[in-house]
N, C-alpha and C positions, 0 to 999 in steps of 0.2 A: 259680690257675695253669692255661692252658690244657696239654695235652696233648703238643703241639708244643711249650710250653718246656720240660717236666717230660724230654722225649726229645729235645732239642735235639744232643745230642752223637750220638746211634742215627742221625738223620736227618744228620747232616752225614756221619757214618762211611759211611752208606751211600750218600748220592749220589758220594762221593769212591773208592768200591768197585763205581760201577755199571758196564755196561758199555755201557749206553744211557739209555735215561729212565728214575728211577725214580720210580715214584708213592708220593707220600705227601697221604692224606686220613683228614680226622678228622670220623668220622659216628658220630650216637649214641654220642656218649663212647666211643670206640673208636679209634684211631687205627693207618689202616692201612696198611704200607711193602711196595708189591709191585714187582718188578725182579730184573734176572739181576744178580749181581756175574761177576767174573773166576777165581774157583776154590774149592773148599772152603775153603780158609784163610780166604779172606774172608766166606766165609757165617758161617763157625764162630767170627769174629772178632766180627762182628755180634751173635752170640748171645750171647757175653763181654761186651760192651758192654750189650746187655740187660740182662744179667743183674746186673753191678753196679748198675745204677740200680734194677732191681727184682728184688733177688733173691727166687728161688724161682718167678720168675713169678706172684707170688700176686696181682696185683692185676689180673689180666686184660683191662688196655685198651688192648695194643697186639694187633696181627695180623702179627708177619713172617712175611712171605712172599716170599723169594727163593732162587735156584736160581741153580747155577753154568750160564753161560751153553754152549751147545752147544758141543762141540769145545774147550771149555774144557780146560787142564793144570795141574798145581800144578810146584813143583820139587821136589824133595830132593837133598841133599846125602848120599852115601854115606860110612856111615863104617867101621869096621873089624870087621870079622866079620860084613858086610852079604853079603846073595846078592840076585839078583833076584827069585829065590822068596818069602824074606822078605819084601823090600821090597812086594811084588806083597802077597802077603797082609795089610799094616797094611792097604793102600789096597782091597781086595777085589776086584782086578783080577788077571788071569792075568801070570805072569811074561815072555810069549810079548809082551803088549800094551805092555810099557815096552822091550824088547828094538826093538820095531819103531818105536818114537818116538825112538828114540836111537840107531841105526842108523850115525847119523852121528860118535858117539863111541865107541859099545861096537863093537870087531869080534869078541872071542867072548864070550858071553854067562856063558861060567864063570868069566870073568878083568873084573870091574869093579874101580875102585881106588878108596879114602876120598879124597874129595875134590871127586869126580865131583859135577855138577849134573844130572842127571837128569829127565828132565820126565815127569812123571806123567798119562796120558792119564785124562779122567772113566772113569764105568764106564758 
């Protein structure tokens, strides 16, 4: 079984998450997935799909390598007994940096409400 069928599911997940071309080559038994997807989620989703086919990573012959592409956002969904403080801290971004991406639905920043779609700028 070469390499590419063995990750057939990593490489479709991933060109279907890219955000341009993503390169998949398999040199020296190695097989390697380099490209930006669309946001953590989707990187971290990537590594979830990894990692079922090979858990633990033990067999070392894949290379990802991808990054949320620049200017990249994720969303969240605000739920109840959320701040922006909080929220800011899961993502390790300042509370100030989601405040000004959302400008256009939060008018004060101590008054957000569960339900809200939020968009979460990279760091």
């Amino acid at each position: 079984m070469s390499l590419q069928d063995k990750y057939a599911e990593l490489i479709r997940e991933a060109k279907g998450r890219a955000t341009g071309d993503m390169k998949v080559v398999e040199q020296d038994n190695v097989l390697y997935i380099d490209g930006q997807v669309r946001s953590n989620q989707d990187k971290d989703a990537l590594w979830e799909v990894y990692n079922r086919i090979d858990p633990d990573y033990r067999a070392g012959d894949v290379r990802l390598n991808v990054e949320p592409a620049a200017g990249a956002t994720e969303e969240y969904e605000v739920k109840s007994g959320d701040s922006l403080s909080k929220i800011a801290s899961k993502y390790g971004i300042a509370w100030k940096a989601i405040y000004e991406a959302n400008k256009d639905i939060i008018k004060n920043p101590d008054l957000i409400q569960p339900g809200w779609k939020l968009k979460i700028p990279s760091k």
